[in-house]
C-alpha positions in Angstrom: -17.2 5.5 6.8 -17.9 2.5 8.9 -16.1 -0.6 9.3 -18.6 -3.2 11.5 -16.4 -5.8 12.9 -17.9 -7.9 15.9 -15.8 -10.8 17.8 -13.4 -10.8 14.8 -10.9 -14.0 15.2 -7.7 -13.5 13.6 -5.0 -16.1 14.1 -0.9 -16.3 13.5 -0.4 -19.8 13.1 3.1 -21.4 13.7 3.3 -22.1 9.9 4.6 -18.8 8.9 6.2 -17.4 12.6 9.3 -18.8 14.3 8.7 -19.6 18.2 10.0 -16.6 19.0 6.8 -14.9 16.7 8.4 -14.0 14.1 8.1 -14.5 10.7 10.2 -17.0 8.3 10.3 -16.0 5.1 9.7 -18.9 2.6 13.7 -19.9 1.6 12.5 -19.8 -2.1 11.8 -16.2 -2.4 15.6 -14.8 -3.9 15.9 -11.6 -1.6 18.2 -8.6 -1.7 20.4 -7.1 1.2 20.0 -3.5 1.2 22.0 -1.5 3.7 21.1 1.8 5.6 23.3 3.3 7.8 24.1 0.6 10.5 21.2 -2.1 9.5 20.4 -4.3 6.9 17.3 -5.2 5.4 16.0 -7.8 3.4 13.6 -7.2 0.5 12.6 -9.6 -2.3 13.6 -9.1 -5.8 10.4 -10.9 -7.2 7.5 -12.6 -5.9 6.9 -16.4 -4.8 5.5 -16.9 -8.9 9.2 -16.1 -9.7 8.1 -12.6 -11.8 9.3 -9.2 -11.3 7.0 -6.1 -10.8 7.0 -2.5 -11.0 9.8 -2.8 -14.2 10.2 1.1 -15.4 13.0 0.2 -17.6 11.0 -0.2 -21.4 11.5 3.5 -21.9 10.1 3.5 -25.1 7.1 2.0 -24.6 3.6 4.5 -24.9 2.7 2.9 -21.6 5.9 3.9 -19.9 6.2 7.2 -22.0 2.4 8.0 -19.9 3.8 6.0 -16.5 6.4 8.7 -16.5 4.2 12.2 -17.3 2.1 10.5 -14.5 5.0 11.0 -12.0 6.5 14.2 -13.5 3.1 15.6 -12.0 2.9 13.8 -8.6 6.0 14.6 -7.7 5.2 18.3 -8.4 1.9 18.7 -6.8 2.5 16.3 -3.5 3.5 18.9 -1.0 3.1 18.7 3.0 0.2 21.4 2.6 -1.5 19.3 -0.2 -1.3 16.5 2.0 -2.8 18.4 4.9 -5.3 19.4 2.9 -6.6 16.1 1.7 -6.7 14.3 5.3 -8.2 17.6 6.7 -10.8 16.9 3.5 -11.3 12.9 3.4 -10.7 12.3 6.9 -14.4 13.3 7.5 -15.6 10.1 6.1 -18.5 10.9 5.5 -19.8 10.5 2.0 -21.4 6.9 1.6 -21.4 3.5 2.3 -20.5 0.3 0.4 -20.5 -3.2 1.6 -16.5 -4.8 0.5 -17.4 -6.9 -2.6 -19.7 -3.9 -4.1 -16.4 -1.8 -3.8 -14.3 -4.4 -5.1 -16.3 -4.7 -8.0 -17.2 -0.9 -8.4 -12.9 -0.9 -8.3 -13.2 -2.6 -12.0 -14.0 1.4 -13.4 -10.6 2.2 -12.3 -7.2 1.6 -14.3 -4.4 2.8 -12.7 -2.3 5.2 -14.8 0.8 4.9 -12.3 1.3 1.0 -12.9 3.4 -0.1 -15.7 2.6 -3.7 -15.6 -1.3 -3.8 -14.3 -3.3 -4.3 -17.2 -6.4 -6.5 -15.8 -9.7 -5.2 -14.0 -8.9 -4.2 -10.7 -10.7 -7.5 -9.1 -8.4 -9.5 -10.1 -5.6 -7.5 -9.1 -7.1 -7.7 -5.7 -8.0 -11.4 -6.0 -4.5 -12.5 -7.6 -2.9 -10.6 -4.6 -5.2 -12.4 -1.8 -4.8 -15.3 -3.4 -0.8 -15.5 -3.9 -1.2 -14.8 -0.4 -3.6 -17.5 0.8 -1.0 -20.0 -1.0 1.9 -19.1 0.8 0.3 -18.2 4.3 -2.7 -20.4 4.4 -3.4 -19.9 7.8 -3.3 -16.0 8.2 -6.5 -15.2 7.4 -6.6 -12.0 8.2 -3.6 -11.4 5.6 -6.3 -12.6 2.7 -8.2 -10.2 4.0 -5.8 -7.5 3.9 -4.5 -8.4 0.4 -8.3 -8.5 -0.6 -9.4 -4.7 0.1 -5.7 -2.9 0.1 -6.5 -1.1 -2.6 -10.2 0.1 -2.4 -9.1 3.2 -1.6 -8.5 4.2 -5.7 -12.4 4.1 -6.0 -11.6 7.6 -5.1 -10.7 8.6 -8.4 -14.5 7.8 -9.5 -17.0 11.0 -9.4 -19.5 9.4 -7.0 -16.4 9.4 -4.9 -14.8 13.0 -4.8 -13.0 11.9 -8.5 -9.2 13.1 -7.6 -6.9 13.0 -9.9 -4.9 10.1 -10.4 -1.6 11.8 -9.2 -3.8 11.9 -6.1 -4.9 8.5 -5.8 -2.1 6.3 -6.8 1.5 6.1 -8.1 4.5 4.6 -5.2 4.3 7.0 -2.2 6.6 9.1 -0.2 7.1 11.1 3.0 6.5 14.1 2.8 8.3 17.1 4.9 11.6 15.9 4.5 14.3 15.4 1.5 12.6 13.6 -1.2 15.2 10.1 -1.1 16.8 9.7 -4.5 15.5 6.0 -4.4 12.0 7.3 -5.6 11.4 6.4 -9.7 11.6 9.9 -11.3 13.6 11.5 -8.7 14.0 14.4 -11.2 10.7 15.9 -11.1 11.0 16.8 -7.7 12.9 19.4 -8.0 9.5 21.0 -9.5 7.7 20.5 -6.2 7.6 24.0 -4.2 8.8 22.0 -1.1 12.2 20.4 -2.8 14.0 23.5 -2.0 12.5 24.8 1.3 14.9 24.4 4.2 12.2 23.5 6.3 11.3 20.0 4.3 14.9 19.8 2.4 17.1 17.9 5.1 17.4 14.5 5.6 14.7 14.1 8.6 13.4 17.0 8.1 10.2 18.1 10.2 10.4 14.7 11.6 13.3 13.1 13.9 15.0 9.8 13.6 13.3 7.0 15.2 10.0 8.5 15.5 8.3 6.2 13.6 6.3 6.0 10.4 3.2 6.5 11.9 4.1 9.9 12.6 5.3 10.9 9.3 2.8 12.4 6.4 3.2 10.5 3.0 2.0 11.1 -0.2 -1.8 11.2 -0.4 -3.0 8.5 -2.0 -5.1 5.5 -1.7 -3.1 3.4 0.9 -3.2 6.6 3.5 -6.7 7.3 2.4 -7.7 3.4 3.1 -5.3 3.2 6.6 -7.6 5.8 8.2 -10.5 4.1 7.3 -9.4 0.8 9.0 -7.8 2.7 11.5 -10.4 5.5 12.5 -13.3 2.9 12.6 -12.2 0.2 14.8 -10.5 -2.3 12.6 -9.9 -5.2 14.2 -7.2 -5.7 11.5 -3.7 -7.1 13.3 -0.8 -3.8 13.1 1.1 -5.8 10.5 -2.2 -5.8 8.1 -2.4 -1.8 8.6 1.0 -1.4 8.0 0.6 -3.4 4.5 -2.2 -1.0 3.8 -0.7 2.0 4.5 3.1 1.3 3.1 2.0 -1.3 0.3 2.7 1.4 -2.4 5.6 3.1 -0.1 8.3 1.2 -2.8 11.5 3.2 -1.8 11.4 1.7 1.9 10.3 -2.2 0.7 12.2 -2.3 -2.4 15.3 0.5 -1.7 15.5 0.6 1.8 15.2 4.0 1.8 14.0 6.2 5.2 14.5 3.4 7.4 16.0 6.0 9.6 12.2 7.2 10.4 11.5 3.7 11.0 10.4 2.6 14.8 11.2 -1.4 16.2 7.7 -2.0 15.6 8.3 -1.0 12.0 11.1 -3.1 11.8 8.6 -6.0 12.4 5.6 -4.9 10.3 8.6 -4.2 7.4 9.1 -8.2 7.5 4.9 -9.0 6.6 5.2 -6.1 3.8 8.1 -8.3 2.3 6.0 -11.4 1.9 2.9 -9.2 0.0 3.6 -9.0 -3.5 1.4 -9.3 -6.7 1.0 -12.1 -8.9 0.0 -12.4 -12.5 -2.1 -15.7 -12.1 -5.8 -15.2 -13.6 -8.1 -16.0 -11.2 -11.8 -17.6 -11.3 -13.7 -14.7 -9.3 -16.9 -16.7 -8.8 -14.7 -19.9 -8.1 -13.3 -18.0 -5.3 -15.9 -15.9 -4.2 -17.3 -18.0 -2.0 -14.1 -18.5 0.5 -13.9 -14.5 0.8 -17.3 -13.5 1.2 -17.3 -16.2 4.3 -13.6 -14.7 5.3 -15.8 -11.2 5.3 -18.7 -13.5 6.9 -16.6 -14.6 9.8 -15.2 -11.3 10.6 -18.3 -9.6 10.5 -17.3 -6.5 8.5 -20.8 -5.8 7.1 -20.1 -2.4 6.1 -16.3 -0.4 5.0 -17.0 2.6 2.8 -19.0 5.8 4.2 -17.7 8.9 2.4 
């Protein structure tokens, strides 16, 4: 898989970062404090369009009644060797090659069984994202750009691209390797993974230690790990913060819960902060009206190139 980025210019303007460098949170946004251990975190109860997300409380709804069988078999078949296994496996990159708005449009033959409340073509799920973004952070282009191709990585549930199950692709995501944090929707079913009861895996850091950041720690396989390494393994020129959003975007018991912040390193503790401002939005929005503005975002950053299987 190739990312081609040449003389990439990313900025942080002072309209979204105290002097200091870092960021201000827009006053409007009603936040949550959510304690762990000896800090406090902030994370946002909805987004800046005033609208909740990732709602698993209509219980008797068909969609939730399918959100939850989803679940009941990720959180049985995600184990640390699965995990192993799939980035032994994809981390090859080396299947094919896709320019970003072919993928983004290819992403439309996806629907996303783990989502209660996406019901729209893929596109616009990336477009409503980049664009909530762009309204908010106008200057941070390389956070359009990031909201723009987070998810391509769930093209890998097509066949031309390895077709994984769903449970494999998507769904909120985990560490794995350590006790499985109450905070994660469906708790329950994890007590059907072989790893929920290994003494190894079962304790509270488990294979890992406090502190030693999350870049050290295996999650879930999914799409946001699966898209991480291909920023990270070809030379993105992508800012930390805009890997972190990719790889921890779906990670909802950190960013909504505050769960596992005892992995957490200081420069996690900063990244957290950019997560906080990216949330979806439920605004239709004009693909060919705004076309134009990403493809020259893409343009300017020279990525030519970002899928090669």
């Amino acid at each position: 898989m190739n990312i081609s980025v040449e003389n990439p210019v990313f900025v942080h303007e002072d309209s979204t970062t105290q002097k200091t460098g870092e960021l201000r949170l827009d006053s409007d946004i009603p936040m949550s404090k959510i304690s762990s251990d000896d800090e406090v975190f902030l994370a946002p109860e909805m987004n800046a369009f005033g609208r909740q997300f990732r709602d698993y409380t209509d219980t008797n709804s068909e969609r939730q009644k399918s959100v939850e069988h989803f679940y009941e078999t990720q959180h049985t078949n995600q184990t640390l060797d699965f995990v192993q296994k799939m980035k032994r496996e994809y981390g090859k990159l080396d299947k094919m090659v896709m320019n970003i708005w072919e993928c983004c449009e290819l992403l439309n033959e996806v629907v996303d069984e783990s989502d209660p409340d996406l019901d729209e073509p893929q596109i616009q799920h990336l477009l409503q994202s980049a664009e909530a973004i762009r309204k908010d952070y106008p200057n941070e282009d390389w956070l359009h750009l990031t909201a723009l191709i987070h998810d391509l990585g769930k093209v890998l549930t097509l066949p031309q691209f390895g077709g994984l199950p769903q449970w494999a692709v998507v769904g909120d995501t985990f560490p794995v390797g350590c006790a499985f944090d109450e905070s994660n929707v469906h708790h329950k079913y994890f007590m059907e993974n072989p790893d929920f009861n290994n003494p190894k895996y079962n304790t509270k850091a488990g294979i890992y230690s406090e502190g030693c950041g999350l870049e050290n720690v295996l999650m879930s396989w999914g799409h946001d790990d699966y898209m991480y390494l291909v920023a990270k393994e070809n030379g993105s020129t992508l800012p930390s913060p805009g890997l972190f959003i990719i790889r921890y975007h779906s990670f909802y018991p950190l960013h909504k819960a505050g769960a596992y912040t005892h992995l957490m390193n200081e420069e996690d503790k900063e990244n957290l902060k950019w997560l906080h401002v990216f949330n979806k939005s439920k605004v239709h929005v004009n693909v060919e009206k705004v076309k134009p503005y990403y493809m020259s975002l893409i343009k300017k950053v020279r990525i030519f190139t970002i899928f090669c299987f």
